[in-house]
C-alpha positions as CSV (number, residue, x, y, z in Angstrom):
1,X,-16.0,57.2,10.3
2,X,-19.3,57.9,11.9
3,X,-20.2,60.6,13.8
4,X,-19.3,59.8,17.2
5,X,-21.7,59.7,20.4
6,X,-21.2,58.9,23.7
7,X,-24.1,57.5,25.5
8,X,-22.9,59.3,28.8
9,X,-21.8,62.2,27.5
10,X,-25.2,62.7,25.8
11,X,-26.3,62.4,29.4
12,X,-24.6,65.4,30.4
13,X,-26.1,67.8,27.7
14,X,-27.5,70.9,29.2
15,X,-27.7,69.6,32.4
16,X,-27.1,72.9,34.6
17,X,-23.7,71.6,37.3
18,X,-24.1,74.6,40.4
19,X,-20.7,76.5,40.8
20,X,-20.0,79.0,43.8
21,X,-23.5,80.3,45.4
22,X,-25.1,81.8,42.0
23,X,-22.9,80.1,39.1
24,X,-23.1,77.4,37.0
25,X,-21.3,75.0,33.8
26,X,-23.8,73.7,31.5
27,X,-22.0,71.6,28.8
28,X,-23.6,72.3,25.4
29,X,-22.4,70.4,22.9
30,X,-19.0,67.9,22.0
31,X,-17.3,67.0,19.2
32,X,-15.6,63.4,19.1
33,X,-13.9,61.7,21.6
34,X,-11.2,59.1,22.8
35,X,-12.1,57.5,19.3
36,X,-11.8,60.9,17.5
37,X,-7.9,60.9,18.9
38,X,-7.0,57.8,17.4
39,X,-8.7,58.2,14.0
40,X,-6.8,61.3,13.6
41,X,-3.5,59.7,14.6
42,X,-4.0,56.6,12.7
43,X,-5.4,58.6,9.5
44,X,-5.4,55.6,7.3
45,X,-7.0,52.8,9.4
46,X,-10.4,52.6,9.6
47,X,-12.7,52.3,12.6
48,X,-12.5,48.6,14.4
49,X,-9.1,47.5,12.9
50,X,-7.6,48.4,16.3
51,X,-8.6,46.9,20.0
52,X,-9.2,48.8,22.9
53,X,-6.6,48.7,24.8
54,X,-4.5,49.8,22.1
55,X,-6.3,52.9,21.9
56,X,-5.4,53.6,25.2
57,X,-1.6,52.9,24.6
58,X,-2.3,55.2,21.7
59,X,-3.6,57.6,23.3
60,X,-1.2,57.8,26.6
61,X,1.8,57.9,24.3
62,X,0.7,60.7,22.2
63,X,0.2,63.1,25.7
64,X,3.2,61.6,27.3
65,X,4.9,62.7,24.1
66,X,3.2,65.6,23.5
67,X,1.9,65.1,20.5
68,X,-1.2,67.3,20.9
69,X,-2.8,68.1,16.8
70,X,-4.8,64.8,17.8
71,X,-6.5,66.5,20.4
72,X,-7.5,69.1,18.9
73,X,-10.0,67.2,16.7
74,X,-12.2,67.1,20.1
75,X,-13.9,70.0,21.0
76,X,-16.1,70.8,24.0
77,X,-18.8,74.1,23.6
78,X,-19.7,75.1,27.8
79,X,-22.6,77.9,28.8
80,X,-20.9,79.1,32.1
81,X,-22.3,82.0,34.7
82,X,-19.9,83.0,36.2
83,X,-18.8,86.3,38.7
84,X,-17.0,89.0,36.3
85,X,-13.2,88.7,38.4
86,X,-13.2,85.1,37.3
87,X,-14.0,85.5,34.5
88,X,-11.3,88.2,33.6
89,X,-8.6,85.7,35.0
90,X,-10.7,82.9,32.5
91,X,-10.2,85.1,29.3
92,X,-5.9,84.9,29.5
93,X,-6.7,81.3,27.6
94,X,-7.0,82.9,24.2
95,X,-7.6,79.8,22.7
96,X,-11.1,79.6,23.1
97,X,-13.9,80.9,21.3
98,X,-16.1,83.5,23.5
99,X,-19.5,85.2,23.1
100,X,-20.1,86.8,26.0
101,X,-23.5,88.5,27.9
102,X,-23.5,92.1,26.8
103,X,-24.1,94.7,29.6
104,X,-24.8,97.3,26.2
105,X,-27.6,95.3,24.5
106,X,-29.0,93.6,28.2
107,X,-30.1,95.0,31.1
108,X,-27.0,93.0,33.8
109,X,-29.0,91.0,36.3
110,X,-28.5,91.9,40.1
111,X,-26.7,88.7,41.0
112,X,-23.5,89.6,43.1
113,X,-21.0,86.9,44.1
114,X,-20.8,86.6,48.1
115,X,-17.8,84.2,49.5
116,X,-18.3,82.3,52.2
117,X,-17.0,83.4,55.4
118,X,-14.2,80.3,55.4
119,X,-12.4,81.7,52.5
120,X,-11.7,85.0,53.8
121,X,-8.5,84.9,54.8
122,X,-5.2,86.9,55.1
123,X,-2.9,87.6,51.8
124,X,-0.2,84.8,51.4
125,X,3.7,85.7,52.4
126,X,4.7,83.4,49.7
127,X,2.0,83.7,46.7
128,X,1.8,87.3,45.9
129,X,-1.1,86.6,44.1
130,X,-3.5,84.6,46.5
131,X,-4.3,84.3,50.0
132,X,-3.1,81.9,52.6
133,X,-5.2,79.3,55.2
134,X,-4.4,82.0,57.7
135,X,-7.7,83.4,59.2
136,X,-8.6,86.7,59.6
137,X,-10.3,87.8,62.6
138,X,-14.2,87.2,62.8
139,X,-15.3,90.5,63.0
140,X,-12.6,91.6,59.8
141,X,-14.7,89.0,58.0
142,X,-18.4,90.0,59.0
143,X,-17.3,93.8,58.1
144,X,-15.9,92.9,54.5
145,X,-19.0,90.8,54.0
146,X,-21.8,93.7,54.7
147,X,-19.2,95.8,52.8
148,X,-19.7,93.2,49.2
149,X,-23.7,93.2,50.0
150,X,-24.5,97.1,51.0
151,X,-22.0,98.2,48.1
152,X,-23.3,96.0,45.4
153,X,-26.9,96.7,46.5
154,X,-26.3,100.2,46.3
155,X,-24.1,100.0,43.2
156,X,-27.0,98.2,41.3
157,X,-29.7,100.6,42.8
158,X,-28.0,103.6,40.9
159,X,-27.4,101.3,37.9
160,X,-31.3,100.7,37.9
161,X,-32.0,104.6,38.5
162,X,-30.2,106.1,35.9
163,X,-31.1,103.4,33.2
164,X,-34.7,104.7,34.0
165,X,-33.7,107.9,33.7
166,X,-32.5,106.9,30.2
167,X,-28.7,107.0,30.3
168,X,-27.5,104.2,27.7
169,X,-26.8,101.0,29.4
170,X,-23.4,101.1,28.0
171,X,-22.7,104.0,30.3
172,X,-25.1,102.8,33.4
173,X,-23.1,99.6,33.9
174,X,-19.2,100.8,33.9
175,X,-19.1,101.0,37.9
176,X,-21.0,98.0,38.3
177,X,-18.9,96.1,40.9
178,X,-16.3,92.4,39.6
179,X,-18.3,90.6,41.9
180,X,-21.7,90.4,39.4
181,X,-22.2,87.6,37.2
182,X,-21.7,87.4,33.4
183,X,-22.1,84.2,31.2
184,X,-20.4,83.1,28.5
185,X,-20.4,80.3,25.7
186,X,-16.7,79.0,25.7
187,X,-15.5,76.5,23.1
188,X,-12.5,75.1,23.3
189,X,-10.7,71.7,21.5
190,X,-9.4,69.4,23.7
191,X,-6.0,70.0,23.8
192,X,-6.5,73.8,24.8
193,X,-8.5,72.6,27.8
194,X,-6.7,70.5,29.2
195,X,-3.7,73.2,29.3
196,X,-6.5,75.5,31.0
197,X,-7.1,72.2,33.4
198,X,-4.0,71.4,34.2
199,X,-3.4,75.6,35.3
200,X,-6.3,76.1,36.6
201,X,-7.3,72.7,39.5
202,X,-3.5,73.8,40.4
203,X,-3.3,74.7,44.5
204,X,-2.1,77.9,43.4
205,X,-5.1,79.0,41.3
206,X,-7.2,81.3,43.0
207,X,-10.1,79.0,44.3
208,X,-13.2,80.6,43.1
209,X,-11.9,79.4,39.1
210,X,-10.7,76.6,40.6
211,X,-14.1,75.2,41.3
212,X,-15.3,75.6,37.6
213,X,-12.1,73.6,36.7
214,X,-12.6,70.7,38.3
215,X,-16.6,71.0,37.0
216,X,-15.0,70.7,34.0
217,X,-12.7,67.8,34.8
218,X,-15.4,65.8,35.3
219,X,-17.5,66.3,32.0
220,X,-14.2,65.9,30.3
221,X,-13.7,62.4,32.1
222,X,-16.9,61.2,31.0
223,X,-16.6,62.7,27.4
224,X,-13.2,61.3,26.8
225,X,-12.2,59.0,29.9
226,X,-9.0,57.6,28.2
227,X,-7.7,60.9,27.5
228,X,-8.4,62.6,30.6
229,X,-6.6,59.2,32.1
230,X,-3.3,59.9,30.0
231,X,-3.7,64.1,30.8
232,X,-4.3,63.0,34.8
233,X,-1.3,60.7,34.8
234,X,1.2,62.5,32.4
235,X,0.3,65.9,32.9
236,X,-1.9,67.4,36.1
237,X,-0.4,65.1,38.3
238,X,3.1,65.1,36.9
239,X,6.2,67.4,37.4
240,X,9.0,68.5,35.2
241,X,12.6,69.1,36.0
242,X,15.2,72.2,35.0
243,X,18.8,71.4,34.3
244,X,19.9,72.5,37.5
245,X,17.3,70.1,39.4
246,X,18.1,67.1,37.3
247,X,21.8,67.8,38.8
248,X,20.5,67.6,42.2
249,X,18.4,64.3,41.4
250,X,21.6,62.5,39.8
251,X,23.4,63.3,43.0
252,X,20.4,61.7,44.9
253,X,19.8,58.8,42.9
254,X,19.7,55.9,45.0
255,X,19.0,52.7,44.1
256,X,16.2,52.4,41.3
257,X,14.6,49.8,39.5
258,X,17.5,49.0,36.6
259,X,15.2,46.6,34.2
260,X,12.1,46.3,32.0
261,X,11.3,43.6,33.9
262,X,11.1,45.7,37.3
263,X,9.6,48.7,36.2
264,X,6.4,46.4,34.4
265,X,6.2,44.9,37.7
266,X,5.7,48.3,39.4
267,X,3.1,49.2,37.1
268,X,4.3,50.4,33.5
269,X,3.6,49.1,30.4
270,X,7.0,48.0,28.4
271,X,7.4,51.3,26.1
272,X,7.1,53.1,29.1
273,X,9.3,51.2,30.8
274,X,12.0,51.8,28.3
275,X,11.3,55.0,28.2
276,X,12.0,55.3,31.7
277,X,15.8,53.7,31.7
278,X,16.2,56.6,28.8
279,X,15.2,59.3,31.4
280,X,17.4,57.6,33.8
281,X,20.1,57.4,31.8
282,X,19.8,61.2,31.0
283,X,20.0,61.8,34.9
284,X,22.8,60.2,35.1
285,X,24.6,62.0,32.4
286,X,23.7,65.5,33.4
């Protein structure tokens, strides 16, 4: 099989997409694509001997059945800047390979991350880990702000002075402040990502990684748009169910479509249809 290109992915190569006031996701280089996922599942069919639409059926039943080793064989390789809190919440995906700035070989640039004023606001009751729509009061707001700038300014000041004064940069940069920028080169197959995807555009992520996410989304739609179809449908925008809620849904079952016949009409294809009256079925036998 040739090596694959995508005309509008090519498009997209090293073309710098703005992220938060100072950041950025540059997409470097791919690795296959919606083709790549069905060569590697069809192993022993050439290139052509399959229509397009068939692809996509391929394709949507290996991510509605998890079969994910196909994925892998597409990778994506991103330059992203990036402040130094997100990017320590960004690293948890070990599944990635990283090679980041170096504050010990570099002089770090004096680039601090500043939020805007709408998304200060209060810590959420019910996420422990994020904050709520609830807003703070103006003045709260305008004194954290000149807090982030005088602090960082001054933190960076000191940084400068005692790297003049010769101190090793490794030792000059450990109180530098989570709000600078770092970059990274993060590559990642396809699979992997779209686990960090489906995580990371959640509500619940904090919104400042949230923003590179759905950067990502979209170079990911135009690199592989019939995979990021089958990840959108069976996976970001889809929901699972424990034993004890699948008890609750049988109870609530009213009246569903019972046949192929219905469910094609409604919009899925006939595997999935039958697949369907299986999940049903399970309900009902919980």
């Amino acid at each position: 099989m040739a090596h694959a290109r995508n005309p509008q992915a090519d498009l997209l190569l090293d073309k710098e997409f703005p992220v938060l006031d100072k950041g950025f996701v540059r997409l470097i280089d791919y690795m296959g694509g919606d083709d790549s996922i069905v060569q590697a599942a069809r192993v022993s069919y050439g290139e052509g001997t399959k229509k397009v639409h068939e692809d996509r059926g391929l394709i949507r039943y290996l991510m509605r059945h998890k079969h994910t080793t196909p994925f892998e064989m597409v990778e994506l390789k991103f330059h992203v800047k990036l402040p130094i809190f997100v990017a320590r919440q960004w690293i948890r995906h070990r599944s990635a390979n990283v090679n980041e700035y170096s504050g010990r070989y570099s002089v770090m640039k004096e680039e601090f991350y500043l939020p805007p004023d709408e998304d200060i606001r209060k810590q959420s009751k019910r996420n422990k880990q994020g904050r709520s729509d609830e807003e703070l009061p103006a003045q709260v707001r305008q004194r954290f702000l000149d807090y982030l700038q005088e602090s960082s300014k001054d933190a960076y000041a000191k940084y400068e002075a005692f790297i003049g004064d010769g101190l090793a940069r490794e030792m000059a940069r450990i109180n530098l402040p989570l709000s600078l920028y770092t970059e990274w080169y993060w590559k990642i197959d396809l699979h992997n990502l779209f686990h960090f995807l489906r995580l990371r555009m959640d509500d619940h992520a904090q919104k400042e990684i949230r923003v590179y996410a759905d950067v990502m989304a979209e170079i990911v739609r135009t690199i592989c748009p019939m995979a990021y179809e089958a990840f959108a449908d069976y996976s970001l925008n889809a929901a699972s169910f424990s034993g004890p809620e699948l008890v609750i849904l049988r109870d609530s079952l009213g009246t569903v479509p019972s046949t192929i016949d219905e469910l094609v009409a409604r919009g899925l294809s006939m595997r999935e249809a039958g697949e369907f009256l299986e999940k049903l079925t399970k309900i009902r036998q919980v």
